[in-house]
C-alpha positions as CSV (number, residue, x, y, z in Angstrom):
1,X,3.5,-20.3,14.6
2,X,0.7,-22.4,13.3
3,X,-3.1,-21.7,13.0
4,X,-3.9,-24.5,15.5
5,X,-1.6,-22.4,18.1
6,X,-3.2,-19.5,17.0
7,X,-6.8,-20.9,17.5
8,X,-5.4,-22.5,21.0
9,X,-4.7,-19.3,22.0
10,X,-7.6,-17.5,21.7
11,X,-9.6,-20.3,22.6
12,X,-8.4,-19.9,26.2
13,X,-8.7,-16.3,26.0
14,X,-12.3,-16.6,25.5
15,X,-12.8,-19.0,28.1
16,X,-10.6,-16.8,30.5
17,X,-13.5,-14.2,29.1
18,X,-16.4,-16.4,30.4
19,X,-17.2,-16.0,26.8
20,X,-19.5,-19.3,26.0
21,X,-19.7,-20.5,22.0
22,X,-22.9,-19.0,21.8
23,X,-21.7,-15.7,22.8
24,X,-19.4,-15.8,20.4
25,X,-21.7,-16.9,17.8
26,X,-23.9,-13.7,18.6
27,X,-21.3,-11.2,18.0
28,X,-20.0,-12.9,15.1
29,X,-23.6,-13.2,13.6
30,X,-23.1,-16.8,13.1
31,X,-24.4,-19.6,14.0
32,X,-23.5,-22.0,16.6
33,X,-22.1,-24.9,14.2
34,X,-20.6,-22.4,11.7
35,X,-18.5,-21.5,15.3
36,X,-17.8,-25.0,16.4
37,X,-16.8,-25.8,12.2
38,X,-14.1,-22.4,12.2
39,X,-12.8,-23.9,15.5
40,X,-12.1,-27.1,14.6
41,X,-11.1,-26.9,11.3
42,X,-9.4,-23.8,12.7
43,X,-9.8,-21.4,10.1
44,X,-11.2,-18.7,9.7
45,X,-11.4,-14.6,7.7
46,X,-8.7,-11.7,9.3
47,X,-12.0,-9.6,10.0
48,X,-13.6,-12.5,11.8
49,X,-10.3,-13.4,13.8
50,X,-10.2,-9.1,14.4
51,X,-13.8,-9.5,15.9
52,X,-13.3,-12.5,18.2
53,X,-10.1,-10.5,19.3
54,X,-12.1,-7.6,19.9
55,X,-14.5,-9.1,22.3
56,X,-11.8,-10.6,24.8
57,X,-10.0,-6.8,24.5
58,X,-7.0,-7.6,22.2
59,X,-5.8,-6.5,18.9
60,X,-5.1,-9.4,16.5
61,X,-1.5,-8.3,16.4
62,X,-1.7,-9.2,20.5
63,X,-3.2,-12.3,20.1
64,X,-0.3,-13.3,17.5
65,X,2.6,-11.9,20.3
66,X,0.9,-13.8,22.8
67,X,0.4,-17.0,20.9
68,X,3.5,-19.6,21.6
69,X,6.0,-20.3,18.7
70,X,5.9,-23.3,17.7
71,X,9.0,-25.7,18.8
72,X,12.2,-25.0,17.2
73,X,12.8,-28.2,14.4
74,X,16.0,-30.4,14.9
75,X,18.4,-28.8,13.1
76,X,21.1,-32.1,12.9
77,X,21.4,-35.2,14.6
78,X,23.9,-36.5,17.4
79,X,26.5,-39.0,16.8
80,X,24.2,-42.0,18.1
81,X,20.9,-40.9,16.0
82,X,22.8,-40.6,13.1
83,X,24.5,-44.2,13.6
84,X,20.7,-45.6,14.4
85,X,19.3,-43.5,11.7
């Protein structure tokens, strides 16, 4: 699991919310561009991910169950990859 899925996911939870940047911003007691900054450079402190968890009603351990895996890697080639490889 990576930050960006992380980030992806509670993105949409905040938007599923009706929770605008600004919002967010408010409770965090940031401002608007320190928001847009953690978001794209997606990072961020636990306490602060605990907060923005807080306002869409999950627990930060929720938000990490509900967050995708990221794809399995390729474990080994087939016959043909390895022969083009």
């Amino acid at each position: 699991m990576s930050r960006e899925h992380i980030f992806d996911t509670l993105s949409r939870q905040l938007q599923a919310h009706g929770i605008s940047q600004a919002q967010l911003a408010e409770h965090l007691h940031l401002t608007g561009s320190a928001v847009k900054q953690m978001f794209e450079s997606k990072d961020c402190t636990f306490s602060c991910m605990e907060k923005m968890c807080e306002l869409v009603g999950l627990k930060l351990e929720e938000l990490l169950h509900n967050t995708p895996k990221q794809a399995q890697l390729l474990e080994s080639l087939t016959q043909q990859q390895e022969i083009e490889f």
